[in-house]
DRENROKE-853767 format. One record per atom (N, C-alpha, C, CB): z, x negated, y negated. Coordinates in pm, whole numbers, plus 50000, padded with zeros to 5 digits. Glycine has a CB too. Example, Ala and Ser with C-alpha at 12.3 -4.5 7.8 and 13.67 -1.06 7.14 Angstrom:
507804868150569/507804877050450/507804868050330/509054886950447/507084871550225/507144863350106/507874871049997/505724859250060/
//
This chain:
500004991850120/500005000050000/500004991449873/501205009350000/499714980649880/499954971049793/498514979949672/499744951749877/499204981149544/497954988549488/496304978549478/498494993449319/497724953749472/497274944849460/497054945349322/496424942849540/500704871948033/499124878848002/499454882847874/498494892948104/498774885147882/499004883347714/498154894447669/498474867447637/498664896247515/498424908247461/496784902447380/499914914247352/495864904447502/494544895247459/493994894947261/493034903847569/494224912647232/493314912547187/494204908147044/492424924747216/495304906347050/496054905846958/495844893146864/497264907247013/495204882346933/495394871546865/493964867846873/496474861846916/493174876946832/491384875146761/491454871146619/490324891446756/490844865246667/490744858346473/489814869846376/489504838346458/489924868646260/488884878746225/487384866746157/489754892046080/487404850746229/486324847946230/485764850746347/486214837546194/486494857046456/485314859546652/485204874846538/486634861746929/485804882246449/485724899446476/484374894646359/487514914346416/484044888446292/483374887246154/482314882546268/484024876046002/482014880046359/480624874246455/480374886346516/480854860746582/480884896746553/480614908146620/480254922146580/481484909046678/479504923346620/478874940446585/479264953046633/477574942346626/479064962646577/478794973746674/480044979146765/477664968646769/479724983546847/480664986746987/481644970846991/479344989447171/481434961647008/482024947447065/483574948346925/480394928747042/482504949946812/483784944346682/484474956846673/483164938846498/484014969546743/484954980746734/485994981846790/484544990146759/485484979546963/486414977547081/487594970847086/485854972147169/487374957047016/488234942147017/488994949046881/487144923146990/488674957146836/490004958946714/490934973246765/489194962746516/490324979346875/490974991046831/491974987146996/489775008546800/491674977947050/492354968847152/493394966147107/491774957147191/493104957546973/493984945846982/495194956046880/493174927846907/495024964646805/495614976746761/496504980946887/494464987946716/496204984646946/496544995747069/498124980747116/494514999747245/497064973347147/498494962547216/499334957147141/498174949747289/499114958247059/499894952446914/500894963746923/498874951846741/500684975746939/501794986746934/502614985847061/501175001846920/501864984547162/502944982447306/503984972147273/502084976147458/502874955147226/503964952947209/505294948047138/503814951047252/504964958046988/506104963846956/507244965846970/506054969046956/507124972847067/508524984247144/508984973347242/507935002547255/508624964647278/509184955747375/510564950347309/508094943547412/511314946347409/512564932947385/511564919447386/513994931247547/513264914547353/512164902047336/512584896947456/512244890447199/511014888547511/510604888047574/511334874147678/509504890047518/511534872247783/512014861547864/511294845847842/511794866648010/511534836247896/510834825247844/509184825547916/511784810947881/509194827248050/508244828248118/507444845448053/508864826248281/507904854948079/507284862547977/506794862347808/507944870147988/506844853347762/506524847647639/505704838147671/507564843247562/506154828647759/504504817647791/503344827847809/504504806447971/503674834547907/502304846147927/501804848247807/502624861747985/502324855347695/501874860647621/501514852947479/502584870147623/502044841947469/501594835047375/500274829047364/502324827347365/499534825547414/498394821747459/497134829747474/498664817547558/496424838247372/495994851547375/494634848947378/496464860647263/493634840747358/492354842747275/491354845747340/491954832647203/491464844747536/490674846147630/489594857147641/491414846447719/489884869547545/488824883447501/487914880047419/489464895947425/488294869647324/487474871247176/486094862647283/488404859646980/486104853047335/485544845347401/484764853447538/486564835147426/485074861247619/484724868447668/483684875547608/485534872847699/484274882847454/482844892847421/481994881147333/483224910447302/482414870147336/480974864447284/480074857847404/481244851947164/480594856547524/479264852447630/478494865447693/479884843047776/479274878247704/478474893047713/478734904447640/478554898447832/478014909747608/478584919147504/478654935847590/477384918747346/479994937647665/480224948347761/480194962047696/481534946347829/479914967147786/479694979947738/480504990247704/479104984347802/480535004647663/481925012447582/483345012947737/481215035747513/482135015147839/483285016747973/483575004447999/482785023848122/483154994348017/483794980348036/484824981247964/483034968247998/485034980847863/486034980247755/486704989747752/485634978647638/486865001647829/487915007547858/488575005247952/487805016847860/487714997548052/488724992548177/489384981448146/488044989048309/488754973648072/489554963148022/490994961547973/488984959947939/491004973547864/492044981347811/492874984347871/491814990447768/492364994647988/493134996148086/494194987248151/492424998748155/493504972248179/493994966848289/495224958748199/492814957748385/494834959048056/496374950647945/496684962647931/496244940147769/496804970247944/497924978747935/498934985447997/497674984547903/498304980248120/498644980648270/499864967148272/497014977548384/499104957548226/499954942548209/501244943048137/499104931348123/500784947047993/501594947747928/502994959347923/500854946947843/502904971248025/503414979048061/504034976448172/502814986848057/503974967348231/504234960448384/505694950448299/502374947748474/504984940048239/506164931148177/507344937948094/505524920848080/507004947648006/508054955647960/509114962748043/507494964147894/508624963448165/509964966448271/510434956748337/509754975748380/509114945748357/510324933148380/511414926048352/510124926348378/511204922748210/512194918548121/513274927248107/511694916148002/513074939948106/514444947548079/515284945148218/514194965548046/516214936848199/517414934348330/518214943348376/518414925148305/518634955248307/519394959048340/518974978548398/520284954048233/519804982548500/520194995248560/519454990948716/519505010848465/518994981148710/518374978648863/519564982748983/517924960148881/518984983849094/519674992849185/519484984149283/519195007549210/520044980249389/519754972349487/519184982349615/521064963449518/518164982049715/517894986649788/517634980949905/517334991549751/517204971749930/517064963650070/517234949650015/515504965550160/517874939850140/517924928250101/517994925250242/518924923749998/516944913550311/516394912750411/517614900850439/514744910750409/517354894450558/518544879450605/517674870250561/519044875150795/516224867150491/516014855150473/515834858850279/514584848450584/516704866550262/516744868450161/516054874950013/516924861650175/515124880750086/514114887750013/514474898749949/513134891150085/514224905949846/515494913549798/513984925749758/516864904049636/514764936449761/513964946249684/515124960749580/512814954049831/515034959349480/515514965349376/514384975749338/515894955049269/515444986549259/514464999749200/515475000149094/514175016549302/514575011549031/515055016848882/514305032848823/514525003048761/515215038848793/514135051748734/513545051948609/514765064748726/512425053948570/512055055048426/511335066248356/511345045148402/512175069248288/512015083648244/510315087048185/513245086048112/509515076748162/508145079048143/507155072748253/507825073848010/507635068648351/506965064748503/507375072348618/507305050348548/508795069448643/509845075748770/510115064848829/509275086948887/510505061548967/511095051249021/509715040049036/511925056249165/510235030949040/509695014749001/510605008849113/510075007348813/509845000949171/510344992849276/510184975749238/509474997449413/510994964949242/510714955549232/511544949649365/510874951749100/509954938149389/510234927149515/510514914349444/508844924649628/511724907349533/511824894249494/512074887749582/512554891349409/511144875149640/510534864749739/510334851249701/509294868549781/510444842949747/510154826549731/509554823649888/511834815649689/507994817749823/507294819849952/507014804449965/505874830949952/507044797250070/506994783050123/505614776650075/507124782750291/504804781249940/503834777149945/503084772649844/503434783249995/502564765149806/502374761049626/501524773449589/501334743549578/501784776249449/501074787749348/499684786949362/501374786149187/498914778749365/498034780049388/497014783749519/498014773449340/497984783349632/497444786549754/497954803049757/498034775749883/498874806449691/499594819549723/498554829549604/501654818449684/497534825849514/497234829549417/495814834149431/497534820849332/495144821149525/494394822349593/493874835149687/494694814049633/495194836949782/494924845449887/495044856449828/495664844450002/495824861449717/496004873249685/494704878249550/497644873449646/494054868149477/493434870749404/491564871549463/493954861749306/491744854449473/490334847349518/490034857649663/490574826549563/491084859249747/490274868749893/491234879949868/490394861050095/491234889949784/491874902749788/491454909949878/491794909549684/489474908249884/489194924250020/489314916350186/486814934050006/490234901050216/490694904450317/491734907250363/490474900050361/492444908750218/494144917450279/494004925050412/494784931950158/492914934550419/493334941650543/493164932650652/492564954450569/492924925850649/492734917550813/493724911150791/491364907050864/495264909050736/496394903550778/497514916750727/496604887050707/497324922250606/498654936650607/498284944550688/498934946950473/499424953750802/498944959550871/498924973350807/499464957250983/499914971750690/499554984150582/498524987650518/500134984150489/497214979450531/496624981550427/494794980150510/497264969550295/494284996250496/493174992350580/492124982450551/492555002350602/491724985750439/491054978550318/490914979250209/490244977350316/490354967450128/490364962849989/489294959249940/491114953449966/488494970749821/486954964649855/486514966249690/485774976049993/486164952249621/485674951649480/484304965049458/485024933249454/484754967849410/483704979949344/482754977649214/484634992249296/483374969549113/483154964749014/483664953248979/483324971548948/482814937248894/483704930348840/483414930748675/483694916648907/484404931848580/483824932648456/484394914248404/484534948848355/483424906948370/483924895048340/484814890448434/484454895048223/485744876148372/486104867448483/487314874648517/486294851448451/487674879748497/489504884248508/489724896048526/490464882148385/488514911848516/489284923748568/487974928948607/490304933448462/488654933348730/487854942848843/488484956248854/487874936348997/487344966248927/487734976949004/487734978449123/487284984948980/488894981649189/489144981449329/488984994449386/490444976449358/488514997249508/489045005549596/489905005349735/488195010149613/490655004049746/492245005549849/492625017649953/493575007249744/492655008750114/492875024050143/493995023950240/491535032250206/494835029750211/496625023250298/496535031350418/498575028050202/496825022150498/497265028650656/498365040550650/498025015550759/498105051050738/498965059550776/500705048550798/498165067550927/501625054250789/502855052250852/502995055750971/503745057150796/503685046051075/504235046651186/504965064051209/505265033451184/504225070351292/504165090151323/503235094151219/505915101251291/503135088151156/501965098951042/503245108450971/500415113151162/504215098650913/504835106950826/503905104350716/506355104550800/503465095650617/502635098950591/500975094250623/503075099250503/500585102650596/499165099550592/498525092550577/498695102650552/497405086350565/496505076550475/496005081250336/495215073050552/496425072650230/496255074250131/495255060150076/497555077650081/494445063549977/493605057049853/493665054749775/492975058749810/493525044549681/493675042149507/492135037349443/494985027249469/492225040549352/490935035949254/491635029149179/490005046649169/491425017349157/492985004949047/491454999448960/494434983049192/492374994748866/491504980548760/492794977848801/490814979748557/492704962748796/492654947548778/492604937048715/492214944648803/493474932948641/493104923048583/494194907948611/492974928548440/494144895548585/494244886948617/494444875448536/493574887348677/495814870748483/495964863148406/496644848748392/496264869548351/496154839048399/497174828748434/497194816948292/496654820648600/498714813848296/498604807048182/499744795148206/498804817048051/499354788448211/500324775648231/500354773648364/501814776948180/501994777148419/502694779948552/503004790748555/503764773448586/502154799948529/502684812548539/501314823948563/503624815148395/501594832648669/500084842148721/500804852948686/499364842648903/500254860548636/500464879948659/498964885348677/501274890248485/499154893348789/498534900848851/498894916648818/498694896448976/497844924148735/498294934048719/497094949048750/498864931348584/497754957148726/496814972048746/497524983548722/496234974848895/496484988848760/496825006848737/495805017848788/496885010748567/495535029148795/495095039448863/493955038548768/495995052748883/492715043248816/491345047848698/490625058648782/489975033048652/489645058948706/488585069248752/487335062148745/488505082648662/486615062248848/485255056248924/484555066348919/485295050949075/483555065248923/482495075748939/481535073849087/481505074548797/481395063149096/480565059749228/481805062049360/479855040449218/483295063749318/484005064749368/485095076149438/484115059049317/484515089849402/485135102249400/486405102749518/483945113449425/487305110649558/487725115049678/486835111449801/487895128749665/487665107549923/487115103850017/487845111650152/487125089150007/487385116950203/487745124550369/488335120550414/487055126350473/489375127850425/490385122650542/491865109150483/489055113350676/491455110150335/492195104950261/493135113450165/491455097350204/494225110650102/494655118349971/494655107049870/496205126349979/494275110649812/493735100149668/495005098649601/492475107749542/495495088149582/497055084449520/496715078149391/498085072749619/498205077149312/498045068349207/498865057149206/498185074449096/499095046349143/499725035749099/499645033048970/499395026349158/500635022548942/500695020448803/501555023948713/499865024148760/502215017648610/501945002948633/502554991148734/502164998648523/501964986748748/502044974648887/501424960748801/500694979949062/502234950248906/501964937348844/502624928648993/502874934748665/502044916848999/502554903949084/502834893048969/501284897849206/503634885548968/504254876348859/504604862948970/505874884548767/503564853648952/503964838449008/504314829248976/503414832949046/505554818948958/505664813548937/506334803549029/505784817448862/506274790248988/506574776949087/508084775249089/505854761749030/508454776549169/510204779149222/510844761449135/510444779349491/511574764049045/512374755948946/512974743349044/513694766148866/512364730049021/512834720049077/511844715649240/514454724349091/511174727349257/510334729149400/509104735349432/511014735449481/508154725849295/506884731549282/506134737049420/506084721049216/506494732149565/505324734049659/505884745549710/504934722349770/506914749749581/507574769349664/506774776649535/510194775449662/506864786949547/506244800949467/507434810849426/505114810549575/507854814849350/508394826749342/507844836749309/509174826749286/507684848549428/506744862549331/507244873349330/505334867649375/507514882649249/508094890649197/507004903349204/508594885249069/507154910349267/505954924349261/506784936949223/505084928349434/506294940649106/506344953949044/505834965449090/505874953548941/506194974049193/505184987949288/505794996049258/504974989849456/504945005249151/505265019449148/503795026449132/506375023149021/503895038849267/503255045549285/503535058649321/502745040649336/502505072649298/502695087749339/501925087949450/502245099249236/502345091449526/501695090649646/500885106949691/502935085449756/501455112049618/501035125649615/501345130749713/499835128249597/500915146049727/501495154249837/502415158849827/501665150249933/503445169649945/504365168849941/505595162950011/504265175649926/506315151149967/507025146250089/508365147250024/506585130650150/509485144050076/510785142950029/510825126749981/511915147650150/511715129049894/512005115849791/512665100049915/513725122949642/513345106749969/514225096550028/513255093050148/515845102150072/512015099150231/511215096150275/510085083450150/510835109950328/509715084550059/509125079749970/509985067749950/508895088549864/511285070149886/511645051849872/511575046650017/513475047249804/512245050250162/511785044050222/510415038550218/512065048350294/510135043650237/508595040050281/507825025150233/507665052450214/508105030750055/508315019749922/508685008449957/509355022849817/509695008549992/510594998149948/510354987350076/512295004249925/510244995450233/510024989850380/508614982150358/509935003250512/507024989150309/506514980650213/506564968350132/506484985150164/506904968250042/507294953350004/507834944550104/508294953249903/509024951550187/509604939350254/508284934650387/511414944550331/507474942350437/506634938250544/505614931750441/506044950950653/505264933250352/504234926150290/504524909350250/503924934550164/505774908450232/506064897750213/506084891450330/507014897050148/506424894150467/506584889750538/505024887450645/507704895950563/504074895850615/502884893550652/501864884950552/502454905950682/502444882550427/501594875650303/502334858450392/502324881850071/503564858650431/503754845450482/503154839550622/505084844350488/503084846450730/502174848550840/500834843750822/502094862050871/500414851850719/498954846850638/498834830550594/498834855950480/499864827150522/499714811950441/499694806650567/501004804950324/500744805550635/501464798550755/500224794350817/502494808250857/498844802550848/497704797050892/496764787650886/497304801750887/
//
């Protein structure tokens, strides 16, 4: 069920907006507007959440090698706002709830939020340098399914530029078919800055992509993976995954966090299975 940075547009110069026309110099302002207000409302921000975000200019540069189109640039949008909506619950430390905490120590915490609902966060240190762990989850996303046993497949639909795609996702039934098999339509986007990766998304609408048989079409979002190199022990990873999703239907709640939360902990434990190879 895995659904699978900086506030880009914020720090455009208005010599990239004074080179751009049209749709491009519209988009990149009413962007960098839009994230400028998210992030606003934020705390301030952690040290590693501030490296992310300090470092912004990667859009202005983007729309000068293609000039994307009005829907590109809404998915784009999409996928920082997805980001930037992802880190704003990170940083906030406090009301977390403890929910599973495995023997090799893997921990998974929740929280309710009165404009999302419950938010699940995983926390793991995986035996493996950032860049191999970054790799498997970014560089080969559609072969997740051939190592999660949660997850049938993962299949790029769209890439818009170097850093955000559209996915389609389709999660294995649960052990009895409590629930079903469910689907997501996500953007994607992908940000790394220093020593530090976030992986983020959220739910969209595809068109080549409608409802599919024998599926219930779910949502996610916001969601994020956050990597960083374990302090003192670069060839470890620490990753932190943000999963909140509606799964739709009707099921009972306490069926749902299970489910959630048993998730993260097998994913982590099959994302290590995976390196281990």
């Amino acid at each position: 069920m895995l659904p699978a940075t900086s506030k880009l547009c914020a720090a455009i110069s208005y010599r990239h907006l004074r080179n751009m026309t049209g749709l491009r110099r519209q988009a990149a302002v009413a962007i960098s507007q839009e994230l400028s207000r998210l992030a606003s409302h934020s705390p301030g921000p952690s040290t590693w959440i501030h490296q992310v975000r300090r470092r912004s200019s990667l859009l202005s540069s983007r729309l000068e090698e293609k000039p994307f189109s009005e829907m590109e640039m809404s998915y784009i949008k999409q996928g920082e706002e997805a980001l930037q909506k992802s880190l704003r619950i990170l940083e906030d430390q406090d009301n977390w709830k403890t929910e599973t905490v495995a023997g090799n120590g893997d921990k998974v915490l929740s929280k309710v939020l009165p404009d999302v609902g419950k938010v699940f966060r995983l926390e793991v240190v995986v035996d493996q340098p950032l860049d191999t762990v970054y790799g498997e989850l970014v560089d080969n996303m559609e072969q997740m399914g051939d190592w999660n046993p949660n997850v049938k497949e993962v299949r790029i639909l769209e890439k818009i530029g170097k850093d955000t795609v559209i996915t389609h996702e389709k999660a294995a039934a649960t052990p009895g078919n409590i629930v079903g098999p469910r689907d997501f339509v996500s953007v994607r986007c992908s940000r790394r800055r220093g020593s530090t990766c976030v992986l983020a998304g959220m739910s969209t609408t595809y068109g080549a992509m409608p409802e599919q048989e024998g599926f219930i079409r779910a949502e996610n979002g916001p969601t994020c993976m956050v990597l960083r190199p374990l302090p003192g022990s670069p060839s470890r990873t620490r990753l932190t995954w943000l999963l909140s999703i509606d799964l739709k239907g009707w099921l009972p709640k306490t069926i749902i966090n299970q489910v959630l939360s048993q998730t993260q902990v097998d994913f982590a434990k099959h994302l290590r299975q995976r390196l281990a190879r």
